[in-house]
C-alpha positions as CSV (number, residue, x, y, z in Angstrom):
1,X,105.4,126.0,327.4
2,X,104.8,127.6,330.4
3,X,101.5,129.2,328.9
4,X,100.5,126.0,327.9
5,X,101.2,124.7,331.7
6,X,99.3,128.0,332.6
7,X,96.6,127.2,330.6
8,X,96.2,123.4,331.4
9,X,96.3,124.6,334.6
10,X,93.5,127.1,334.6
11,X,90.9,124.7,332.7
12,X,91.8,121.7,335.1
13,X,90.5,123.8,338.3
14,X,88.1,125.5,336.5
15,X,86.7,121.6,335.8
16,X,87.4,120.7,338.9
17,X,85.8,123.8,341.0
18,X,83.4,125.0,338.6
19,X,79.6,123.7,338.7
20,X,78.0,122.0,335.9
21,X,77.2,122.5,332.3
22,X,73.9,121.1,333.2
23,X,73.4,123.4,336.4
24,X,74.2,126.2,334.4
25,X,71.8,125.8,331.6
26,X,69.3,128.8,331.6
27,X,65.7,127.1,330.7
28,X,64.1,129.8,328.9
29,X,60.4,129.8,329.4
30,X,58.5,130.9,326.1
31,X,55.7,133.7,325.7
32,X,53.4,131.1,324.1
33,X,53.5,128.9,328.1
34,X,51.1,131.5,329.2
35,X,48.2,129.9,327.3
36,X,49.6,126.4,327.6
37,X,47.2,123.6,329.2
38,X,47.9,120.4,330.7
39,X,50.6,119.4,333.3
40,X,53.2,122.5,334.2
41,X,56.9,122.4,333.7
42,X,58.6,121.2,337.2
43,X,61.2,123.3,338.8
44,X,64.7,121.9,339.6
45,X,66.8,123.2,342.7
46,X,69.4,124.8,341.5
47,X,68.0,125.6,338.0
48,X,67.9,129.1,336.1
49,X,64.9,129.8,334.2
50,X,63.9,132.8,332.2
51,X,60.0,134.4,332.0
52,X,59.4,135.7,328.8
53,X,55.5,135.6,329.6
54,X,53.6,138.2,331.5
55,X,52.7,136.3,334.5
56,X,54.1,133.4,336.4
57,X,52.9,131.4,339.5
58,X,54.7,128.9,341.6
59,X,52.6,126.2,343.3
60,X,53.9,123.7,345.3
61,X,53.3,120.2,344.6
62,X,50.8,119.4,347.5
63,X,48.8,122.9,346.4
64,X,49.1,122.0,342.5
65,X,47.6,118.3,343.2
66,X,44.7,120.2,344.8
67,X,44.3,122.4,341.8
68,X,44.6,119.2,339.9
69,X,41.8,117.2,342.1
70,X,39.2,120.1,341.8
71,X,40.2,120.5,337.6
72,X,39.8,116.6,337.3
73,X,36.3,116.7,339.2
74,X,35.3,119.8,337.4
75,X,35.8,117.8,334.1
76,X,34.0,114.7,335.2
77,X,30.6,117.2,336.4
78,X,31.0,118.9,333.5
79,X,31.3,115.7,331.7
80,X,28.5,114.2,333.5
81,X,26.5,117.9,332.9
82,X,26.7,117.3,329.6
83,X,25.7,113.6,329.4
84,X,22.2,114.9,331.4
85,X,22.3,117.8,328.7
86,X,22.0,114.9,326.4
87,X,20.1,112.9,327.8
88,X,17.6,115.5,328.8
89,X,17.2,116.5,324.5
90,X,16.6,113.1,323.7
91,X,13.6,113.1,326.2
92,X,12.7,116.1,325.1
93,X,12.7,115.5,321.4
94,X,10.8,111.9,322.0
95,X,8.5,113.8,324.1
96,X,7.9,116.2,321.0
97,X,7.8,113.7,318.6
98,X,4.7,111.5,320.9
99,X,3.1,114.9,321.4
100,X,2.5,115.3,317.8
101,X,1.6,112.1,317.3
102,X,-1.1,112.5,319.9
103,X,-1.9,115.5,318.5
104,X,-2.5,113.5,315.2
105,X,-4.3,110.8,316.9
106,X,-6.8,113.2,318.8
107,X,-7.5,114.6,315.4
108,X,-8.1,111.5,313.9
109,X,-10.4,110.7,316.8
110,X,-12.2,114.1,316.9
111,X,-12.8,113.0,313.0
112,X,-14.3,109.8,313.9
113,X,-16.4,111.5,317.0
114,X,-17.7,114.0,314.5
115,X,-18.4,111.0,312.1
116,X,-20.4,109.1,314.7
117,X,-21.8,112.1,316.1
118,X,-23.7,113.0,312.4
119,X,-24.7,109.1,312.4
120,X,-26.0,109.5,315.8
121,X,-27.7,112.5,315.1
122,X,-28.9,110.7,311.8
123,X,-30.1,107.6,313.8
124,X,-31.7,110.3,315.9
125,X,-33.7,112.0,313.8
126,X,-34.8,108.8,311.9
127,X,-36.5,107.7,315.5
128,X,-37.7,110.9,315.9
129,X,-39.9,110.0,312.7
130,X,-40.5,106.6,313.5
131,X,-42.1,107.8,317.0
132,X,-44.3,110.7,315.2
133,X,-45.4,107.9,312.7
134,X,-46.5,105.3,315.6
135,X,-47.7,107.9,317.6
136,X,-49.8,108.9,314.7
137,X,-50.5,105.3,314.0
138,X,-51.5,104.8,317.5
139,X,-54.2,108.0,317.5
140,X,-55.5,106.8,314.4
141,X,-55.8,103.3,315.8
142,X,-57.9,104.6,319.2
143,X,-60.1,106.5,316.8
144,X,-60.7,103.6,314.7
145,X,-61.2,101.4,318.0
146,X,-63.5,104.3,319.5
147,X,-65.6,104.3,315.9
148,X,-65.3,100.3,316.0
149,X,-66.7,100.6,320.1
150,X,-69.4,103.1,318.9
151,X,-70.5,101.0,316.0
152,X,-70.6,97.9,318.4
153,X,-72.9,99.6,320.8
154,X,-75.2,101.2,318.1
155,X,-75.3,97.8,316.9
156,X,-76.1,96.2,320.2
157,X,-78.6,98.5,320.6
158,X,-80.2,97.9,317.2
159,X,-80.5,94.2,317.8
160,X,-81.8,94.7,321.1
161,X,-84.4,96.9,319.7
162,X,-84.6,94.5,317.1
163,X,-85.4,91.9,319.7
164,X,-87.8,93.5,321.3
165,X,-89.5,94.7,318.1
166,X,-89.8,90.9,317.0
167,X,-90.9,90.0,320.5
168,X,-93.5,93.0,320.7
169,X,-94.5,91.9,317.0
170,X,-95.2,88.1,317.9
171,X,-97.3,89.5,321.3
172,X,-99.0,91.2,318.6
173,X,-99.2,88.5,316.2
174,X,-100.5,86.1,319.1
175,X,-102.7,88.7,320.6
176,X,-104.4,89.1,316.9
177,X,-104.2,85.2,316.3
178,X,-105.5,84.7,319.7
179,X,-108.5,87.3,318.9
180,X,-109.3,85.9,315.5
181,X,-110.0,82.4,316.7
């Protein structure tokens, strides 16, 4: 009995003076923590903890929120970095995708400008003829007009000569009428 009074005894102060189970816990930190991301684990006063990873740092709360601030705005401008990245492509590949077109349209156009250059060149040559022709037309007419000119004086000429020879032959004709009567 008096063990068991002994023994009551002993695990009432031990209750009463001892700290907590809670308090007493060890919180074992794993190996694998050292390549965990996201929010850290929070030390308790008070607590026991146990490092099985290489490394460990303690930050306190106003220099882990600073960490956090520059992490969070890191993310966003690489967020927003990327969104440029993507938008920047796009433009890019539209930009490629007008250029060839362009590039098909200028062929197409240097096509058609070869096409009206031969017709132009065509056109060309085909008035190059028609000004020989009227050119030769046109020395051949101011032959024929100088013949035609020559043939009209000759001709004025002859019936001037012509006149004169009638008038000289009816002097004549009235000189010998006038003689024989």
């Amino acid at each position: 009995m008096k063990r068991l009074v002994f023994t009551l005894c002993i695990v009432m102060v031990s209750k009463t003076f001892c700290q907590e189970i809670d308090s007493l816990k060890v919180i074992e930190i794993p190996e694998s923590y050292s390549n965990h991301t996201g929010e850290p684990l929070t030390v308790k006063i008070d607590s026991l903890y146990r490092f099985k990873t290489s490394d460990i740092y303690l930050v306190n709360k106003k220099s882990f929120l600073a960490i956090k601030n520059v992490y969070q705005t890191t993310i966003e401008q690489d967020k927003m970095t990327k969104e440029l990245i993507k938008k920047y492509t796009q433009t890019l590949h539209r930009n490629i995708d007008l250029e060839r077109s362009l590039k098909i349209n200028f062929t197409k156009s240097d096509s058609l400008d070869q096409i009206v250059y031969e017709k132009t060149q065509a056109t060309l040559n085909n008035t190059q003829k028609a000004l020989d022709y009227t050119i030769n037309s046109l020395e051949k007419a101011t032959n024929s007009l100088e013949l035609v000119e020559k043939a009209t004086k000759r001709q004025r000429r002859k019936t001037v000569f012509e006149k004169i020879l009638i008038g000289v032959a009816g002097i004549g004709a009235g000189v010998l009428v006038g003689i024989s009567l």
